[in-house]
C-alpha positions as CSV (number, residue, x, y, z in Angstrom):
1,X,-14.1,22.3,-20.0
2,X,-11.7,24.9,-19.1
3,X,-11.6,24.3,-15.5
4,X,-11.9,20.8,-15.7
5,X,-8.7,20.7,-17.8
6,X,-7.1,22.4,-14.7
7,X,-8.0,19.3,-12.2
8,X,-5.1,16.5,-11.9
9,X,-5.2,13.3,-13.4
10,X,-6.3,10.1,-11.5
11,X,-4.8,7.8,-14.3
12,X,-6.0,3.5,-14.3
13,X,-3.5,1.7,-15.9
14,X,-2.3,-2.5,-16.7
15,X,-2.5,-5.0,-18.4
16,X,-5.4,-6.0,-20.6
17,X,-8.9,-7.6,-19.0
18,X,-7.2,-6.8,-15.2
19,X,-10.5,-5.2,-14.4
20,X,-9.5,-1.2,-14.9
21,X,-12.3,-0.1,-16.5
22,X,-15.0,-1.7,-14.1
23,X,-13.0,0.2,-11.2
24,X,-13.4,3.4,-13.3
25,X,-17.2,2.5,-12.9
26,X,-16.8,2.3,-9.6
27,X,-14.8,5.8,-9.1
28,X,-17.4,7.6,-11.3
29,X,-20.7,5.4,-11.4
30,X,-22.0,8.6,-13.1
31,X,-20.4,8.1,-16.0
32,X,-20.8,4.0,-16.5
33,X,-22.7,4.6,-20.0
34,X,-19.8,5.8,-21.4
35,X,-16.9,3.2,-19.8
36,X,-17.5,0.1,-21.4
37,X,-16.1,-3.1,-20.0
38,X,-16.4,-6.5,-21.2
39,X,-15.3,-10.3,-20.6
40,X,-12.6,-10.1,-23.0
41,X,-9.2,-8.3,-23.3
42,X,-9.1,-4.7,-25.3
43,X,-12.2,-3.2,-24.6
44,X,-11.0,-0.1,-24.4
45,X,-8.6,1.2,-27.3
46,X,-8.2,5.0,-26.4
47,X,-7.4,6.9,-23.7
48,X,-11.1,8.5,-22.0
49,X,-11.1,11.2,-19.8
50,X,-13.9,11.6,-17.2
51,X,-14.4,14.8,-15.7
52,X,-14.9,13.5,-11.8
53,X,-15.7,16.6,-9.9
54,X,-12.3,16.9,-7.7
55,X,-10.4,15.4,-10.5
56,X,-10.1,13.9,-14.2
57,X,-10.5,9.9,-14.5
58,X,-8.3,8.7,-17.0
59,X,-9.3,5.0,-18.1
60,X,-6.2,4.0,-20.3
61,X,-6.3,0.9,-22.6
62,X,-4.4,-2.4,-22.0
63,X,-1.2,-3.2,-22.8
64,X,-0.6,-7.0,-24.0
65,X,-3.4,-8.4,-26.0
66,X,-6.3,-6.8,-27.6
67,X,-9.2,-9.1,-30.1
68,X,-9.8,-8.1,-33.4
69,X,-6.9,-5.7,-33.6
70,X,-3.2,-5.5,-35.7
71,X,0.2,-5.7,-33.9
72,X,0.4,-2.5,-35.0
73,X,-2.9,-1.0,-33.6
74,X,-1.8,-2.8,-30.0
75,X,1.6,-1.2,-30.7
76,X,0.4,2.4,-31.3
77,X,-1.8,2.4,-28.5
78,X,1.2,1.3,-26.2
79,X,2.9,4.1,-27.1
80,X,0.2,6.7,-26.3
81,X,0.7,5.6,-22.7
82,X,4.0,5.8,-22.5
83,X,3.7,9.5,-24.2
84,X,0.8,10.0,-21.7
85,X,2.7,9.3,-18.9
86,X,5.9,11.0,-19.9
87,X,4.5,14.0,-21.1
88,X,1.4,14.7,-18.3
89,X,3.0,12.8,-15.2
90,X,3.2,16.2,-13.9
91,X,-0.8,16.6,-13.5
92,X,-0.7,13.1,-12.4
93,X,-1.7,13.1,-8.5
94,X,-2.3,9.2,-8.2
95,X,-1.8,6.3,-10.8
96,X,-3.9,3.2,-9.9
97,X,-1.7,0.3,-11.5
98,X,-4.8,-3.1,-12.0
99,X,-2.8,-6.6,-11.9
100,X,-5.0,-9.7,-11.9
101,X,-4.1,-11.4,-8.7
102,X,-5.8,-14.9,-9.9
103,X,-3.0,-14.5,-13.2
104,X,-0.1,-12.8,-11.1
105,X,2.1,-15.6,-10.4
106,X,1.6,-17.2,-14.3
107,X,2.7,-14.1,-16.5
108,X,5.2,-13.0,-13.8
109,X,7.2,-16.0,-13.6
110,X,7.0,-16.7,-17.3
111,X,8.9,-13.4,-18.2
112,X,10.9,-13.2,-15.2
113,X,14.1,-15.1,-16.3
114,X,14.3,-13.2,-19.8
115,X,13.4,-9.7,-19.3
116,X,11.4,-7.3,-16.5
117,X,7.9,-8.5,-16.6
118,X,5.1,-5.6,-17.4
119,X,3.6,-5.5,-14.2
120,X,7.0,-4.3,-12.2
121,X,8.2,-2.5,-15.5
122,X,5.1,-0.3,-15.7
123,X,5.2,0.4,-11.7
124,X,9.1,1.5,-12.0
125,X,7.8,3.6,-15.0
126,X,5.9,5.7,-13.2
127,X,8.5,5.5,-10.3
128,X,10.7,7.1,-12.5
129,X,8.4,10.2,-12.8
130,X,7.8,9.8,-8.7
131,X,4.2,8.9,-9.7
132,X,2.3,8.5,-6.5
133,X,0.7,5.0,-7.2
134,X,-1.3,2.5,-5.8
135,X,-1.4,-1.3,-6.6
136,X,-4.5,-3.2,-7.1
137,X,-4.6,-6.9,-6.6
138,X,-8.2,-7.3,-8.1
139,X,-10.1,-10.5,-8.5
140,X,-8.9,-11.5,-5.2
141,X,-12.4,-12.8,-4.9
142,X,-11.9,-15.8,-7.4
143,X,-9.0,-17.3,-5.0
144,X,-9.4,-18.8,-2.0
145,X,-8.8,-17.5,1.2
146,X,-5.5,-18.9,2.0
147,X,-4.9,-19.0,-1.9
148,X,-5.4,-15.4,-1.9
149,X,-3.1,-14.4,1.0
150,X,-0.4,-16.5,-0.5
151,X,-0.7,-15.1,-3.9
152,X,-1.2,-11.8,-2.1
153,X,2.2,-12.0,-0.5
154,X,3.8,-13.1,-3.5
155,X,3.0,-9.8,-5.3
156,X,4.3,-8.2,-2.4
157,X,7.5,-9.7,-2.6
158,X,8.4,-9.6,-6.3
159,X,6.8,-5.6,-6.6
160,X,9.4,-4.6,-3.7
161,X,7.8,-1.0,-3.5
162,X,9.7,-1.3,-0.1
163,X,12.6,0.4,-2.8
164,X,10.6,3.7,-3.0
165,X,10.4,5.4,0.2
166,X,7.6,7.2,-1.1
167,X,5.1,4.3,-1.9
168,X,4.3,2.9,1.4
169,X,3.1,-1.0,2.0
170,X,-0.5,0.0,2.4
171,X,0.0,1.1,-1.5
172,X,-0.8,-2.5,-2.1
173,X,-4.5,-3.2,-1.5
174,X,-6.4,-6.8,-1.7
175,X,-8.9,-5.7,-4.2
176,X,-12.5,-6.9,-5.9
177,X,-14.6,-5.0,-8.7
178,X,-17.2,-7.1,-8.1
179,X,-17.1,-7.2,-4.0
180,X,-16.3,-4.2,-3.5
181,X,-13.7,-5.3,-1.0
182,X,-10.5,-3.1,-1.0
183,X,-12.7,0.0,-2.2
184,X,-12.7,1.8,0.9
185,X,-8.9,1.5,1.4
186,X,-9.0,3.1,-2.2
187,X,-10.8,5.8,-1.4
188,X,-8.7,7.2,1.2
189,X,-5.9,6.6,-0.9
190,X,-7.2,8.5,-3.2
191,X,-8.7,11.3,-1.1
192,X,-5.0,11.6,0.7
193,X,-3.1,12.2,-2.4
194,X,-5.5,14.4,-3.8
195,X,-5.3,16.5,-0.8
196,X,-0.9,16.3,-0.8
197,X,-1.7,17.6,-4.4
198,X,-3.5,20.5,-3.4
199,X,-0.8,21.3,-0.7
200,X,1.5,21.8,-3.3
């Protein structure tokens, strides 16, 4: 446990039932006893920590709504990810940031006209820290093809990662859990930072 404490943080992070902890499965199908996903939102309540050979998986809960839980449980948990972030974005070598491309569009615009909507709150979060981080646009398989590239693009626009010169446009990747489509791009995501990491 000693060394593994050592290895840097891939951290999955968004919004409640976006899909985070079936990529977790994905990332370390060793390990997909003890990630438990399900159909509705706050699955997972606590922060887990997967040991993941070159690195430690960190599956963070939702934020937004959780069943069978108080305001107050919902509002404790958002608050250990903030504290996680601010206090560990140092060990962090990637944050994986899951948005629900089949939702997007709905919860943005809702929120846009009153206040900075979670998705692009949480992603200039972690900017703030210089959080390498990628953007998932999962369920992409539920749209339609010319659905999808228009919802696609629209996530695009409104994230404007164009603003950090660090997070380049492949940092947005068309994504499916189920498909698998998007994974590979992922991976040498993943395997890039985690090498820039080392260099350091």
């Amino acid at each position: 446990m000693e060394n593994a404490k050592k290895k840097p943080l891939l951290a999955v992070l968004g919004r409640s039932n976006t899909g985070k902890s079936s990529l977790c499965r994905m990332l370390a199908p060793q390990a997909m006893k003890a990630i438990k996903v399900g159909k509705y939102p706050g699955v997972t309540k606590g922060l887990k920590e997967i040991d993941n050979e070159d690195y430690i998986l960190v599956d963070l809960p939702g934020f937004g709504y959780m069943m069978h839980v108080s305001k107050q449980f919902r509002d404790e948990v958002q608050d250990k990810i903030i504290k996680f972030i601010e206090q560990r974005h140092r060990e962090i070598f990637i944050a994986i940031e899951v948005i629900n491309i089949e939702m997007f569009r709905i919860v943005f615009d809702k929120y846009k006209d009153t206040s900075v909507p979670f998705d692009k709150e949480l992603f200039e979060f972690l900017q703030q820290f210089k959080v390498p981080t990628v953007i998932l646009a999962n369920k992409i398989d539920k749209l339609r093809k010319q659905e999808g590239e228009t919802e696609f693009a629209y996530l695009k626009e409104v994230m404007d990662i164009k603003r950090y010169p660090g997070i380049p446009p492949g940092n947005i990747i068309a994504f499916s859990a189920k498909t698998g489509l998007g994974f590979e791009s992922l991976q040498e995501r993943i395997a890039f930072y985690l090498k820039t990491k080392r260099a350091r």
